[in-house]
Backbone as JSON, one array per atom type, in Angstrom:
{
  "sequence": "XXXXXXXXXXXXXXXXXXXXXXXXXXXXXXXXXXXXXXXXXXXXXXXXXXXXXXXXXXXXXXXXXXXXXXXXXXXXXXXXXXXXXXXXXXX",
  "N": [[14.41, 46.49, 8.68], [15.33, 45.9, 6.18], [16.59, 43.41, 6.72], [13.91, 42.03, 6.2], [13.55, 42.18, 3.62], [15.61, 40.64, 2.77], [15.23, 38.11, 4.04], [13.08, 37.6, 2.98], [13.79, 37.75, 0.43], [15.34, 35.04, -0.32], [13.32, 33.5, 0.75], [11.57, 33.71, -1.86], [13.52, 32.63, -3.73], [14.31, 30.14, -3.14], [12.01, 29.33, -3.11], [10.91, 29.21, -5.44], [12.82, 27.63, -6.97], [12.27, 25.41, -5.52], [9.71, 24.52, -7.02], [10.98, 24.64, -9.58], [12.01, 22.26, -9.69], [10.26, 20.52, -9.15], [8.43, 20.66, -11.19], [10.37, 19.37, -13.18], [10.78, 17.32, -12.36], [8.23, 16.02, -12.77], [8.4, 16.06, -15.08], [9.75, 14.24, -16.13], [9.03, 11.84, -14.96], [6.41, 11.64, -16.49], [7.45, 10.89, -18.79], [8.69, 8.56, -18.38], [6.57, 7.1, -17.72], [4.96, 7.67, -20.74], [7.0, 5.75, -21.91], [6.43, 3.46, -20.61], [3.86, 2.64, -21.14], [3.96, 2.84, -24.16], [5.87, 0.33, -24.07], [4.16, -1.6, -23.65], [2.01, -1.6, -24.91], [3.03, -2.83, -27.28], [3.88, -5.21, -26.62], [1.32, -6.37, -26.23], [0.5, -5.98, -28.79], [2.31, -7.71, -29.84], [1.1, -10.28, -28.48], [-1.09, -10.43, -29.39], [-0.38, -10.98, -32.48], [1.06, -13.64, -32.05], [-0.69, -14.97, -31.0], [-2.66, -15.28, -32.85], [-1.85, -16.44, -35.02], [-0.04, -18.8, -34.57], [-1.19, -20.62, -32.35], [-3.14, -22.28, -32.73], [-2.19, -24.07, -34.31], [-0.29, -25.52, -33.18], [1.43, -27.71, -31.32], [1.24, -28.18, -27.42], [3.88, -28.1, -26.12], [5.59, -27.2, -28.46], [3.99, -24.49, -28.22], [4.69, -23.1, -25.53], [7.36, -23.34, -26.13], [8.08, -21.32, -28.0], [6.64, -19.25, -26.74], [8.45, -18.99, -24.38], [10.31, -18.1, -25.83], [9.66, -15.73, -27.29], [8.35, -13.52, -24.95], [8.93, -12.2, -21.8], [9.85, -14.33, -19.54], [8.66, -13.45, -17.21], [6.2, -13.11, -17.32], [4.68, -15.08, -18.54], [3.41, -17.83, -17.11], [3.64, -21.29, -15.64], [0.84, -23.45, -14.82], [-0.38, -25.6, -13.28], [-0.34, -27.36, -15.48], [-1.35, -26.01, -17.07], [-0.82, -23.25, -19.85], [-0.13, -20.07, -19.31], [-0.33, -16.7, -20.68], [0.24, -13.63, -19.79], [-1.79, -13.58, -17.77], [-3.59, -14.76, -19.41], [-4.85, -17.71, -20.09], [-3.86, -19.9, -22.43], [-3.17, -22.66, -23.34]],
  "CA": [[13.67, 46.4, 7.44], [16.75, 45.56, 5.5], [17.02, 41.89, 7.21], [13.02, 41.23, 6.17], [13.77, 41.91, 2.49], [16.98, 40.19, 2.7], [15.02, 36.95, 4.33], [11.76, 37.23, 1.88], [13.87, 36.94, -1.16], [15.78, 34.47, -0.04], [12.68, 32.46, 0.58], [11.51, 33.74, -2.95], [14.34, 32.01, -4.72], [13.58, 28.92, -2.39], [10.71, 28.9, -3.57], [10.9, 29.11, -7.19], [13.81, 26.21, -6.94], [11.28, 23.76, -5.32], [8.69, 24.23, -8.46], [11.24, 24.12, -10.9], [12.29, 20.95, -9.43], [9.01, 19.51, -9.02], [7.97, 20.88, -12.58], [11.41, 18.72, -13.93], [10.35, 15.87, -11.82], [7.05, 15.62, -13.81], [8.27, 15.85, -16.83], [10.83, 12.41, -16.27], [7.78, 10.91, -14.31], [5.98, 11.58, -17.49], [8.19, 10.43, -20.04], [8.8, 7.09, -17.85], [5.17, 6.57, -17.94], [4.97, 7.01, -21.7], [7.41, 4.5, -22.28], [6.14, 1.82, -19.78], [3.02, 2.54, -22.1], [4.36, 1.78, -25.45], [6.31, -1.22, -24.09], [2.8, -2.46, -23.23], [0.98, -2.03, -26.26], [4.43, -3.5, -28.31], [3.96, -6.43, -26.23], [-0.06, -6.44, -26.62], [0.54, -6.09, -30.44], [3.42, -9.27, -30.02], [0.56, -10.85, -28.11], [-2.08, -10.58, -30.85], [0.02, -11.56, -33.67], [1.2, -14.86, -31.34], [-2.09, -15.71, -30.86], [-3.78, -15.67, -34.31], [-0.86, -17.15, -35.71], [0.73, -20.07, -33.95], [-1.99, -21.05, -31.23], [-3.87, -23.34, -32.8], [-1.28, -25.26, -35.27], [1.16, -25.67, -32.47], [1.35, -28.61, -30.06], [1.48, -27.53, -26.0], [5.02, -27.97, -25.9], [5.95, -26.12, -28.87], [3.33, -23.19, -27.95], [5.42, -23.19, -24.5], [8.62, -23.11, -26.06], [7.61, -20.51, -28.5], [6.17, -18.02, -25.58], [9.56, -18.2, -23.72], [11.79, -16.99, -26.86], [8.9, -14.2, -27.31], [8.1, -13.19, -23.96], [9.61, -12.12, -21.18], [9.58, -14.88, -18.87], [7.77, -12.44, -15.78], [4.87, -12.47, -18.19], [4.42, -16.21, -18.65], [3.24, -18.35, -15.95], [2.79, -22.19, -15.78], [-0.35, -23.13, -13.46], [-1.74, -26.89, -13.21], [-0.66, -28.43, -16.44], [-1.78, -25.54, -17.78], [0.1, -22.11, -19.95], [-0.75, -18.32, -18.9], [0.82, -15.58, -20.54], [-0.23, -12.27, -19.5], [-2.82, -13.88, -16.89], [-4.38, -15.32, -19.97], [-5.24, -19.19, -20.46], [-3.11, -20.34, -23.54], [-3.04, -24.07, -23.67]],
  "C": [[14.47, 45.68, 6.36], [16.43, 43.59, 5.41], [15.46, 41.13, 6.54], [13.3, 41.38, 4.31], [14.6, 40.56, 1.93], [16.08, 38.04, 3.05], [13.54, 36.93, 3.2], [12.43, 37.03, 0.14], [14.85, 35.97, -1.2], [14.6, 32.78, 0.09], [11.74, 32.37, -1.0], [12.05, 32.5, -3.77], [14.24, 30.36, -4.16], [12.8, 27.96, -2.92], [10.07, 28.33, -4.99], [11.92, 27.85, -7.43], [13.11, 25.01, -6.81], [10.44, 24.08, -6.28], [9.42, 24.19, -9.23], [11.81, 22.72, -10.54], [10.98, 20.17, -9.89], [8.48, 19.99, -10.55], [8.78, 19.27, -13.64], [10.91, 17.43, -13.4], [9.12, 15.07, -12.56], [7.51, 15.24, -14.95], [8.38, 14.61, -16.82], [9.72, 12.0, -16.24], [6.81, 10.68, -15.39], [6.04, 10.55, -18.69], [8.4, 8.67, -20.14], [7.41, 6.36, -17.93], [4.65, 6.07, -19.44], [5.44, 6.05, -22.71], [7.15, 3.34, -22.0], [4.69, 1.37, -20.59], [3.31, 1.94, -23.48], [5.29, 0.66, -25.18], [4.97, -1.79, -24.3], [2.03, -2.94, -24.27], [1.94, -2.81, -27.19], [3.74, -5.18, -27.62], [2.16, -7.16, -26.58], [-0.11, -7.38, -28.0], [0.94, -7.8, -30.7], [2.08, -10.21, -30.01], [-0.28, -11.67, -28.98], [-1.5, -11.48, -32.09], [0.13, -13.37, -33.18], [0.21, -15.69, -31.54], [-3.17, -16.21, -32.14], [-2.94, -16.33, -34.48], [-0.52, -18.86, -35.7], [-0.16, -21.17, -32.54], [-2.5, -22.75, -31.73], [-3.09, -24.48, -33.65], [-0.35, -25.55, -34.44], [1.13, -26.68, -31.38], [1.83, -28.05, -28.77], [3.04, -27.26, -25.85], [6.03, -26.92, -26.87], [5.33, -24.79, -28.45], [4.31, -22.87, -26.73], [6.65, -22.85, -25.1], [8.59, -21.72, -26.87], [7.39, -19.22, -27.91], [7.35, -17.98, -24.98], [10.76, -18.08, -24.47], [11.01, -16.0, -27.04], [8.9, -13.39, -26.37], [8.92, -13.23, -23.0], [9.24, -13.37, -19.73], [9.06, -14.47, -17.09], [6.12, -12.62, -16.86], [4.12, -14.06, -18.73], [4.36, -17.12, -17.03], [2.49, -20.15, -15.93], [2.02, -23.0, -14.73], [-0.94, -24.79, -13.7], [-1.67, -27.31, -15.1], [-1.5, -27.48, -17.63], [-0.98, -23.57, -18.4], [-0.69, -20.57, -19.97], [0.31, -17.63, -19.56], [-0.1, -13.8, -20.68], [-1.72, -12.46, -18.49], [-3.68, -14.37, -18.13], [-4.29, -16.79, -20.73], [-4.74, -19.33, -21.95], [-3.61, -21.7, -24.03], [-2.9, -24.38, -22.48]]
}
C-alpha cells in the first residue's frame, strides 16, 4: 500500500511540473506573438505614412531608394521593371 502512495504522488508532482511548464510556455508563446504583432502594425503605420507622402512626388528610382533605407529589404521585392513592398504594387 505504502509503494502505491509513494508512486501516485510521485506521478502527482509529475504532473503538476508538465502544466506549469506548458502554462510558462504559453505565456513566452504569447508575448512573442504580441510583439511580432506590434512590429507589424509599426511597419503598416511606416507603410501608410510612405505612401501618402513620397509616392507620388518621387521619381521610380528615388521611390526605390527610399523603400530600401525604410524597409527591411525581406519586405521589398523587385518584379518585371516593376517595385513591391509588402506584396503591394508601388511603382
Amino acid at each position: 500500500m505504502k509503494i502505491w502512495i509513494i508512486i501516485l504522488t510521485i506521478l502527482l508532482i509529475v504532473s503538476n511540473i508538465f502544466w506549469m511548464y506548458t502554462i510558462v510556455d504559453e505565456g513566452i508563446t504569447y508575448t512573442y506573438h504580441k510583439s511580432s504583432y506590434e512590429r507589424l502594425e509599426k511597419r503598416e503605420s511606416i507603410y501608410k505614412l510612405f505612401a501618402m507622402t513620397y509616392i507620388d512626388t518621387l521619381s521610380k528610382s528615388e521611390t526605390e531608394k527610399l523603400a530600401y533605407e525604410l524597409f527591411d529589404k525581406s519586405d521589398i521585392l523587385k518584379k518585371s521593371n516593376n517595385l513591391y513592398i509588402y506584396n503591394i504594387k508601388i511603382k
